[in-house]
Biopython code that builds the backbone (N, CA, C, O; Angstrom):
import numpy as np
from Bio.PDB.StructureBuilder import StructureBuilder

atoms = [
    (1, "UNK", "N", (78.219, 20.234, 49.025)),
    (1, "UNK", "CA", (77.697, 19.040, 49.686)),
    (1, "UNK", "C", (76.269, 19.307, 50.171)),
    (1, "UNK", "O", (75.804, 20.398, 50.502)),
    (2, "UNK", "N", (75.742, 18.284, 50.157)),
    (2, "UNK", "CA", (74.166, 18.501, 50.344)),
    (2, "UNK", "C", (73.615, 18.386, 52.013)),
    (2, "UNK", "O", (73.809, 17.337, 52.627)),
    (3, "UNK", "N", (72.905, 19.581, 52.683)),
    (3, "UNK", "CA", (72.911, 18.788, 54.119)),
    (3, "UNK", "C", (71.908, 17.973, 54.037)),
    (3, "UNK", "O", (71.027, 17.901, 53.181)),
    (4, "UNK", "N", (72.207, 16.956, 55.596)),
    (4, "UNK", "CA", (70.948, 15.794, 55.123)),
    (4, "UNK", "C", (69.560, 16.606, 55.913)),
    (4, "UNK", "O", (69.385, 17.521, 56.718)),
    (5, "UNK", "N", (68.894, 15.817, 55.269)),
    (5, "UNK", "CA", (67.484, 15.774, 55.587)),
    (5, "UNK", "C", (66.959, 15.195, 56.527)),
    (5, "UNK", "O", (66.326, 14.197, 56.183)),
    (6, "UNK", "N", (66.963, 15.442, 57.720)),
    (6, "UNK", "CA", (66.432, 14.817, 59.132)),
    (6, "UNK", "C", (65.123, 15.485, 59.477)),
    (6, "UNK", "O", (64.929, 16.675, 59.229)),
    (7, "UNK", "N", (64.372, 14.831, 59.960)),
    (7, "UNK", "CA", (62.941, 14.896, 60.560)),
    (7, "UNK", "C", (62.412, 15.085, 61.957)),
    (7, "UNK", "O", (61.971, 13.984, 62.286)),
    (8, "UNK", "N", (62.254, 15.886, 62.872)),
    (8, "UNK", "CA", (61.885, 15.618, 64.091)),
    (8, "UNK", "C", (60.713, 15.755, 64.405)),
    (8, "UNK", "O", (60.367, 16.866, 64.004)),
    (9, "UNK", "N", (59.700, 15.131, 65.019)),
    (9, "UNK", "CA", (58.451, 14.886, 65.294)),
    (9, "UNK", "C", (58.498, 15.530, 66.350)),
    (9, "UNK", "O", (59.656, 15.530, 66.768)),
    (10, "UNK", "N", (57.280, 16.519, 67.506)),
    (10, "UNK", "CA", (57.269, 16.188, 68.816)),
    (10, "UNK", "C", (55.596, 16.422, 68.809)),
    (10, "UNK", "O", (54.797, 17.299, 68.479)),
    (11, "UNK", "N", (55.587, 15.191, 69.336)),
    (11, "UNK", "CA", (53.817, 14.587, 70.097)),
    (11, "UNK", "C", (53.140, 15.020, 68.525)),
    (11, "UNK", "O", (51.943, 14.869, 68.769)),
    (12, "UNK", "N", (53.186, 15.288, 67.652)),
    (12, "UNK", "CA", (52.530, 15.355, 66.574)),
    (12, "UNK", "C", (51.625, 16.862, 66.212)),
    (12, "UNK", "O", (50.763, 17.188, 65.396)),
    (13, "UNK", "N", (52.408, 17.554, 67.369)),
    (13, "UNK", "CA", (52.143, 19.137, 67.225)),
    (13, "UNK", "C", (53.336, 20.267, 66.771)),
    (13, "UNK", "O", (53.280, 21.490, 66.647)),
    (14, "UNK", "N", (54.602, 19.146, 66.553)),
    (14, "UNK", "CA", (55.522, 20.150, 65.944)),
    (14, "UNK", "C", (56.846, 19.598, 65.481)),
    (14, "UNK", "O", (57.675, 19.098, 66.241)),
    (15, "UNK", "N", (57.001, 19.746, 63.982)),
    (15, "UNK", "CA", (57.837, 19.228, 63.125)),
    (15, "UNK", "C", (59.033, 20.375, 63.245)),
    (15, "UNK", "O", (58.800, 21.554, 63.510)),
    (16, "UNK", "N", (60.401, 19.804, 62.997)),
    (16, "UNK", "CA", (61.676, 20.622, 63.021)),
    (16, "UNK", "C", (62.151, 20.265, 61.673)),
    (16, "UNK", "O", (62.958, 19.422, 62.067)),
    (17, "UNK", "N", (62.313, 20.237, 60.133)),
    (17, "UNK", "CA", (63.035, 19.504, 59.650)),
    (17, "UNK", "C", (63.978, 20.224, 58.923)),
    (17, "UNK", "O", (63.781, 21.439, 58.926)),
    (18, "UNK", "N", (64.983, 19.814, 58.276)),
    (18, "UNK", "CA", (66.387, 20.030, 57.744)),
    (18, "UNK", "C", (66.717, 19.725, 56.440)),
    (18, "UNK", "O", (65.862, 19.113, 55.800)),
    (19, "UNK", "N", (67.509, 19.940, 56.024)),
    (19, "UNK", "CA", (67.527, 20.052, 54.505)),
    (19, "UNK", "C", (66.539, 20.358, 53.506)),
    (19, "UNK", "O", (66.435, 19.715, 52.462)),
    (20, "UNK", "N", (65.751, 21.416, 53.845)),
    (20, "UNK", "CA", (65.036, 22.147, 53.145)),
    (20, "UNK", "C", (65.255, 23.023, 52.228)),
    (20, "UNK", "O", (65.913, 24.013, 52.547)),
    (21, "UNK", "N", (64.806, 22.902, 50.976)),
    (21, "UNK", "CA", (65.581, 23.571, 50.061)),
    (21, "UNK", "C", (64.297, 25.130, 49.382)),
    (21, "UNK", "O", (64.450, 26.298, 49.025)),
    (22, "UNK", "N", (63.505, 24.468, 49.489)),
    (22, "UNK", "CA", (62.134, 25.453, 49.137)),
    (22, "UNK", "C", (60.862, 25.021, 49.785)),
    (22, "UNK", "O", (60.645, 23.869, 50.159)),
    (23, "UNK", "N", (60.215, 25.808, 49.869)),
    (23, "UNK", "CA", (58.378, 25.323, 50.160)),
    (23, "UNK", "C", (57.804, 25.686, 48.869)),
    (23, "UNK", "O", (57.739, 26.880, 48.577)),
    (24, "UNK", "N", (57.252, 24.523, 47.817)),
    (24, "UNK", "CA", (56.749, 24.732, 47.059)),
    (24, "UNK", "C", (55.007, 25.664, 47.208)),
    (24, "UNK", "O", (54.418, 26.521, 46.549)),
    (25, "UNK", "N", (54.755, 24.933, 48.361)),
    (25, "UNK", "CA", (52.960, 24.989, 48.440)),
    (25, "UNK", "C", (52.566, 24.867, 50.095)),
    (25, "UNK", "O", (52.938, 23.982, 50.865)),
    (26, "UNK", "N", (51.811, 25.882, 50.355)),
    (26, "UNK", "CA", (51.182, 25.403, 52.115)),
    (26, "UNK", "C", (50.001, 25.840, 51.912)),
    (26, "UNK", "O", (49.782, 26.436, 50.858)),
    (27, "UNK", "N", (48.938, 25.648, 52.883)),
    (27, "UNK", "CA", (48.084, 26.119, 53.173)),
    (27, "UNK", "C", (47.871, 25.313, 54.851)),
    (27, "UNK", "O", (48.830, 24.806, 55.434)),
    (28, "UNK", "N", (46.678, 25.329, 55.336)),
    (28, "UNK", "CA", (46.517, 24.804, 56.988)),
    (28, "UNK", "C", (46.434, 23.567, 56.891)),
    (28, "UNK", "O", (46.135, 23.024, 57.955)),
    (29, "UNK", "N", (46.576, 22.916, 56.056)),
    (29, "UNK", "CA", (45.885, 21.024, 56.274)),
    (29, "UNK", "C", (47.508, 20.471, 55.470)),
    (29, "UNK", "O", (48.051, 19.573, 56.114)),
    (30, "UNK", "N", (48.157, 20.851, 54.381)),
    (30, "UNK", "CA", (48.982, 20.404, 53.611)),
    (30, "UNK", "C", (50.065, 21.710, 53.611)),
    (30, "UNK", "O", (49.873, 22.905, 53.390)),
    (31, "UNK", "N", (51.211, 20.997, 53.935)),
    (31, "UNK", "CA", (52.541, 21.651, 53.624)),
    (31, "UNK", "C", (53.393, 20.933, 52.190)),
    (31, "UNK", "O", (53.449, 19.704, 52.245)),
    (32, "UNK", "N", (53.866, 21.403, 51.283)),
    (32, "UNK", "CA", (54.944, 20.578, 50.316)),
    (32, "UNK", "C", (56.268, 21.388, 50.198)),
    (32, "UNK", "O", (56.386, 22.560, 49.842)),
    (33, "UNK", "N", (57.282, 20.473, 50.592)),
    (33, "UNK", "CA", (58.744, 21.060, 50.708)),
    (33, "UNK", "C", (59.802, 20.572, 49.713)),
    (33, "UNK", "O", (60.086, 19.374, 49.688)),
    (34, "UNK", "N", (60.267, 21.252, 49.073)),
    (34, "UNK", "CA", (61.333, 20.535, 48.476)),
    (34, "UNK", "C", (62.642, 20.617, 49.247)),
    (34, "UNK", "O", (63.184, 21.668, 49.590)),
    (35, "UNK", "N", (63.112, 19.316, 49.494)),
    (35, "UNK", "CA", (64.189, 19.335, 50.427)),
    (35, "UNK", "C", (65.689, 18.127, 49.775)),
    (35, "UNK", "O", (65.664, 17.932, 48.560)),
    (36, "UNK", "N", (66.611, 17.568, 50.411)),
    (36, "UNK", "CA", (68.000, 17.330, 49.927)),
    (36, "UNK", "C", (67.331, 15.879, 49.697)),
    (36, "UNK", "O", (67.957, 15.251, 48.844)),
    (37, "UNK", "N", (65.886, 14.959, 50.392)),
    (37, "UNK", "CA", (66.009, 13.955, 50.452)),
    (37, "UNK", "C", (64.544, 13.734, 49.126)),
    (37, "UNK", "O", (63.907, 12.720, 48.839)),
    (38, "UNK", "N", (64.461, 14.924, 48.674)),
    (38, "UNK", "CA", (63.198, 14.777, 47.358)),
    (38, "UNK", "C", (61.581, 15.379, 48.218)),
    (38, "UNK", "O", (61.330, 15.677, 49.386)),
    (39, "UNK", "N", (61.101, 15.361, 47.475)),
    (39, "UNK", "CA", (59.603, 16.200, 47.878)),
    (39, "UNK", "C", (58.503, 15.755, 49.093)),
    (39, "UNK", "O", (57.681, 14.859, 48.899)),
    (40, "UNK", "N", (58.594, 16.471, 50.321)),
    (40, "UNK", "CA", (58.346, 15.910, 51.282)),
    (40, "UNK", "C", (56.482, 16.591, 51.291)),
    (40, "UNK", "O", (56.298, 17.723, 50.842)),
    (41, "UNK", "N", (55.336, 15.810, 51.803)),
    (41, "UNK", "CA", (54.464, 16.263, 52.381)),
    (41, "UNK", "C", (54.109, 16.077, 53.559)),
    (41, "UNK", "O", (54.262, 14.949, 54.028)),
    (42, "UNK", "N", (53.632, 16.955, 54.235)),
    (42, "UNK", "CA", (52.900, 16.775, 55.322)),
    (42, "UNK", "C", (51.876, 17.696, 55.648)),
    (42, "UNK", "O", (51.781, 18.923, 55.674)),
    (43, "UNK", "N", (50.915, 16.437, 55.962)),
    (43, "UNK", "CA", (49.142, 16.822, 56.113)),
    (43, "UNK", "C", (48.753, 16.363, 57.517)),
    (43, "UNK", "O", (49.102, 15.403, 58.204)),
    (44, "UNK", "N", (47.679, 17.661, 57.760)),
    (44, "UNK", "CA", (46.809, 17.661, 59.422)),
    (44, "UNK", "C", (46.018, 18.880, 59.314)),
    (44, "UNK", "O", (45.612, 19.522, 58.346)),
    (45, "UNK", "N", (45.924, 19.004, 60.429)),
    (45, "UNK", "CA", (45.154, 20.453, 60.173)),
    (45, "UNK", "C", (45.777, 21.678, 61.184)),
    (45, "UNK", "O", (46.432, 21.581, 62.222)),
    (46, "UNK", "N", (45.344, 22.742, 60.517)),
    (46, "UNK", "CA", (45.606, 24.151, 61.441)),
    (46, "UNK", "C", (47.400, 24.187, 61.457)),
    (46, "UNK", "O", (47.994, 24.477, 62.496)),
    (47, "UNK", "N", (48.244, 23.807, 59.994)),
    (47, "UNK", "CA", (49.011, 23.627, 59.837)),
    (47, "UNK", "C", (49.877, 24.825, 59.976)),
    (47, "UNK", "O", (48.960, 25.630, 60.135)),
    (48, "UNK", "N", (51.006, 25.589, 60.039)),
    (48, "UNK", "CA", (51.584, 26.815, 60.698)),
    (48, "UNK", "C", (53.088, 26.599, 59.945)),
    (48, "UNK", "O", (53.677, 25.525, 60.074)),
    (49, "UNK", "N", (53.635, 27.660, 59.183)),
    (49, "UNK", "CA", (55.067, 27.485, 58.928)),
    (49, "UNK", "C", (55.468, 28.340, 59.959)),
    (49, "UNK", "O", (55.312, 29.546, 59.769)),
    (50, "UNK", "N", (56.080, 27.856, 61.290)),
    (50, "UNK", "CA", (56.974, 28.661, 62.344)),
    (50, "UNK", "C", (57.698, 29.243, 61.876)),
    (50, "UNK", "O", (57.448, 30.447, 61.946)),
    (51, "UNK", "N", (58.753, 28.942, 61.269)),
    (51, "UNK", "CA", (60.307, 29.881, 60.632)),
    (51, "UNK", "C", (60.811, 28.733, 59.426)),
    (51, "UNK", "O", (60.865, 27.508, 59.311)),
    (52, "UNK", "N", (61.061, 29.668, 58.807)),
    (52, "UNK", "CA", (62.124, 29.127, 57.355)),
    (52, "UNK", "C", (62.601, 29.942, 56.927)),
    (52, "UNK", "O", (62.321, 31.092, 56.588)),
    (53, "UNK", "N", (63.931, 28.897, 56.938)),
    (53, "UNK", "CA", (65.277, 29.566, 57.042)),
    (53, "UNK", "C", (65.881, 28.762, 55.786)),
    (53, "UNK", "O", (66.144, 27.567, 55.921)),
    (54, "UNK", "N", (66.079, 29.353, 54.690)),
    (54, "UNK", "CA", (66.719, 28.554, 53.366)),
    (54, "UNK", "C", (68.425, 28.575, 53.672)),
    (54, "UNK", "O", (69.007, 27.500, 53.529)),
    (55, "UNK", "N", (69.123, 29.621, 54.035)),
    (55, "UNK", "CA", (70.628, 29.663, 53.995)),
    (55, "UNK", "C", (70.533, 28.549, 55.254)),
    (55, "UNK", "O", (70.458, 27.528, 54.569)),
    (56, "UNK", "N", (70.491, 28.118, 56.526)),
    (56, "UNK", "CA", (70.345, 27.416, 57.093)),
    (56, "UNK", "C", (69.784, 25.713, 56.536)),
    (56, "UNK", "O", (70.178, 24.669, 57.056)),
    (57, "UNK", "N", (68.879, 25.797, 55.471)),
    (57, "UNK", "CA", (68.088, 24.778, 55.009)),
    (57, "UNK", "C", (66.627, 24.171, 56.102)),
    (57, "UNK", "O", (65.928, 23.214, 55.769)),
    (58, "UNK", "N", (66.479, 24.740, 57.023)),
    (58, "UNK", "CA", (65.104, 24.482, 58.283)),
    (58, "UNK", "C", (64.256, 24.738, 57.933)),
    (58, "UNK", "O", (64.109, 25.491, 56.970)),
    (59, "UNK", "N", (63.427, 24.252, 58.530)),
    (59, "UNK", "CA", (61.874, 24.989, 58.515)),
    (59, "UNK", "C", (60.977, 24.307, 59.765)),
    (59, "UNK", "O", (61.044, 23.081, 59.841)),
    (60, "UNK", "N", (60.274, 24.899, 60.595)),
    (60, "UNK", "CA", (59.626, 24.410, 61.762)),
    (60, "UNK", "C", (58.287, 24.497, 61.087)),
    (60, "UNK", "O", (58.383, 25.282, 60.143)),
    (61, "UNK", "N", (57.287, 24.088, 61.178)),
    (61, "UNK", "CA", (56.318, 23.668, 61.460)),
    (61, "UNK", "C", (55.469, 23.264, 62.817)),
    (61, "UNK", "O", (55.679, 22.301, 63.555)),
    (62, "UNK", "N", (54.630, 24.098, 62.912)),
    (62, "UNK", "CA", (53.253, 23.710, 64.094)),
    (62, "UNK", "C", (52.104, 23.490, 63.899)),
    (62, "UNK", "O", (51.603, 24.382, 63.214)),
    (63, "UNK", "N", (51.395, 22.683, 64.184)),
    (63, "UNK", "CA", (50.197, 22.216, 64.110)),
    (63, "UNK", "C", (49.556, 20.859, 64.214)),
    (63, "UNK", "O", (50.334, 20.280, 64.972)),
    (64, "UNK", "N", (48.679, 20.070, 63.934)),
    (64, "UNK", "CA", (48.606, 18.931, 63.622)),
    (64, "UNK", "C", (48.822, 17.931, 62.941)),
    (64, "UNK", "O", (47.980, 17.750, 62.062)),
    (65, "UNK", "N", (49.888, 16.964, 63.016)),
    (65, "UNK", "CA", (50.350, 16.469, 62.389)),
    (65, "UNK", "C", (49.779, 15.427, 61.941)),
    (65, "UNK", "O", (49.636, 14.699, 62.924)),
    (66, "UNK", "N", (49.382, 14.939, 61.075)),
    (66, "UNK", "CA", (48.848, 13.641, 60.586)),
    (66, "UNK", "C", (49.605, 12.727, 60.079)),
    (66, "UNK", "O", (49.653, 11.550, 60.438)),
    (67, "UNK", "N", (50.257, 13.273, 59.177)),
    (67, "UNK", "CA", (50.949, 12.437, 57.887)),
    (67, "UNK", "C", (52.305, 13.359, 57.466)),
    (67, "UNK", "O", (52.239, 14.561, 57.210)),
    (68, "UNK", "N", (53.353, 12.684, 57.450)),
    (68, "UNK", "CA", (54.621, 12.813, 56.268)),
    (68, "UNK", "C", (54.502, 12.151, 55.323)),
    (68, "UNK", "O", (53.734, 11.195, 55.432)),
    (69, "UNK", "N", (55.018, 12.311, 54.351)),
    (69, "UNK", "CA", (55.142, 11.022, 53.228)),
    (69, "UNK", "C", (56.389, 12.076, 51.870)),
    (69, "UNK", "O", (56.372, 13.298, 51.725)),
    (70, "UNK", "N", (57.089, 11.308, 51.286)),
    (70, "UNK", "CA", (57.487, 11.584, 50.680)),
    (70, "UNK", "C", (57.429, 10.932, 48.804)),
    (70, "UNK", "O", (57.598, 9.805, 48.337)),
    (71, "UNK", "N", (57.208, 11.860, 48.360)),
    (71, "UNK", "CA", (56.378, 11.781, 46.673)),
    (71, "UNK", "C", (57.693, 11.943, 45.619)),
    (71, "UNK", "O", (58.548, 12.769, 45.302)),
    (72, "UNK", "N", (57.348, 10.883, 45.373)),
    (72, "UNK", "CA", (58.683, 10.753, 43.587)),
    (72, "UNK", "C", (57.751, 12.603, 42.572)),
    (72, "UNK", "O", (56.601, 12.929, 42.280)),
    (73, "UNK", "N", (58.634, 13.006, 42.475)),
    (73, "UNK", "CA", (58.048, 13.622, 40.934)),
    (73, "UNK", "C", (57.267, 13.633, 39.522)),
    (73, "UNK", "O", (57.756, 13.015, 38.576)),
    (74, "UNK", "N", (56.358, 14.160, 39.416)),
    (74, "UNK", "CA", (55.227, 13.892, 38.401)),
    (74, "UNK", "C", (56.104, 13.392, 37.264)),
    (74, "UNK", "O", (57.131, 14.071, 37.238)),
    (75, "UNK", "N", (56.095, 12.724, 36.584)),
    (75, "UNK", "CA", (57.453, 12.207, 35.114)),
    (75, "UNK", "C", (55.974, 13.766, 34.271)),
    (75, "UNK", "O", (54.941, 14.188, 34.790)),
    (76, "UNK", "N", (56.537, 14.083, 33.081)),
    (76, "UNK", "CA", (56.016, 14.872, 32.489)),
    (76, "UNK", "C", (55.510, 13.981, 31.057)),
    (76, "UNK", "O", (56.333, 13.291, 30.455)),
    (77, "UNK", "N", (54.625, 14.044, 30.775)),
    (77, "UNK", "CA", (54.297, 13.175, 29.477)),
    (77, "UNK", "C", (54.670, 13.888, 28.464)),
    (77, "UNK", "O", (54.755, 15.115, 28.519)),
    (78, "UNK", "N", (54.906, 13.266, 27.537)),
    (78, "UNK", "CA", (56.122, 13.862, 26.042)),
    (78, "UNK", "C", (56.243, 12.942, 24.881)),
    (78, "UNK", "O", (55.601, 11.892, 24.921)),
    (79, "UNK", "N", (57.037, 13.227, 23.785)),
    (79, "UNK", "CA", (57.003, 12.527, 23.022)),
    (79, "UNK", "C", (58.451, 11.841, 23.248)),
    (79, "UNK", "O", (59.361, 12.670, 23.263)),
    (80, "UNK", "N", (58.863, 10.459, 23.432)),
    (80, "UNK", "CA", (59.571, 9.300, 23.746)),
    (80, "UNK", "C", (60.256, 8.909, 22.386)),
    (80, "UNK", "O", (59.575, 8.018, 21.878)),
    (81, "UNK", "N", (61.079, 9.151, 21.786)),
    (81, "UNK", "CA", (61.407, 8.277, 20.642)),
    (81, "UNK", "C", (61.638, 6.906, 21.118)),
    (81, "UNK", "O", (61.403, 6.181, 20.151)),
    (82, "UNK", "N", (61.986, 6.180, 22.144)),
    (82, "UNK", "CA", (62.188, 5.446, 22.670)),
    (82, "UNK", "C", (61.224, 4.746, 22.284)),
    (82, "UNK", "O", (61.314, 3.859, 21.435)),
    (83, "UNK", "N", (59.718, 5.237, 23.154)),
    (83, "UNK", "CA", (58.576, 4.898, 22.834)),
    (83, "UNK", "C", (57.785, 4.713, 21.468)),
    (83, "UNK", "O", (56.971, 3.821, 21.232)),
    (84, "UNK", "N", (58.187, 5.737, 20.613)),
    (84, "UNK", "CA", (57.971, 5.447, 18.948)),
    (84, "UNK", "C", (58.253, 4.305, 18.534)),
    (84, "UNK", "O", (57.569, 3.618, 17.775)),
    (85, "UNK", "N", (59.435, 4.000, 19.082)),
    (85, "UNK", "CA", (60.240, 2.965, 18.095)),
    (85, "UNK", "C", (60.071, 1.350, 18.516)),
    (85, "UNK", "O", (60.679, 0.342, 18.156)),
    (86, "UNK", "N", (59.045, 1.555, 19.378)),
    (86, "UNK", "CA", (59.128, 0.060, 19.974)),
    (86, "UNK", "C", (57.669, -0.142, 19.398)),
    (86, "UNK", "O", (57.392, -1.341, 19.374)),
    (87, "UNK", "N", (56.668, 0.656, 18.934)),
    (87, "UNK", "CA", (55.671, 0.667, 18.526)),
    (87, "UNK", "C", (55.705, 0.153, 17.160)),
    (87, "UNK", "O", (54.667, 0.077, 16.503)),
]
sb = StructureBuilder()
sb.init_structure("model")
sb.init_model(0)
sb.init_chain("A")
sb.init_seg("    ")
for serial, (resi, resn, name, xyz) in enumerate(atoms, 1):
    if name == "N":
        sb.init_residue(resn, " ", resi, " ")
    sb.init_atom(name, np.array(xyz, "f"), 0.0, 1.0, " ", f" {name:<3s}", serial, name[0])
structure = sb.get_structure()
């Protein structure tokens, strides 16, 4: 079973969230997580991974928070027979 993916904000200096499954990518301005609810970002600055914990699924975050948002997956471009055939 998948745990859920909950979000906690506080004052916009420190994220708690859950169902974290990997951190694809961080640096100080942009974090990217893959988590139970699909690919989460969040951007600010002087960004901080506090603790991550995968057997748990957590991960804290400190810093400035600007923005969450969550991003569908790049589709990969390919060859479609689908697409052939309607051509």
């Amino acid at each position: 079973m998948d745990q859920p993916n909950d979000i906690i904000l506080r004052e916009r200096r420190e994220a708690v969230i859950s169902g974290v499954l990997d951190v694809l990518s961080f640096d100080d301005q942009q974090i990217e997580a893959e988590t139970t609810g699909g690919s989460l970002i969040l951007q600010g600055g002087e960004l901080h991974i506090d603790e991550l914990d995968k057997e748990k699924g957590s991960l804290r975050v400190s810093g400035r928070v600007d923005r969450l948002a969550y991003v569908e997956p790049k589709k990969k471009k390919g060859f479609s027979l689908w697409e052939a055939l309607k051509k």
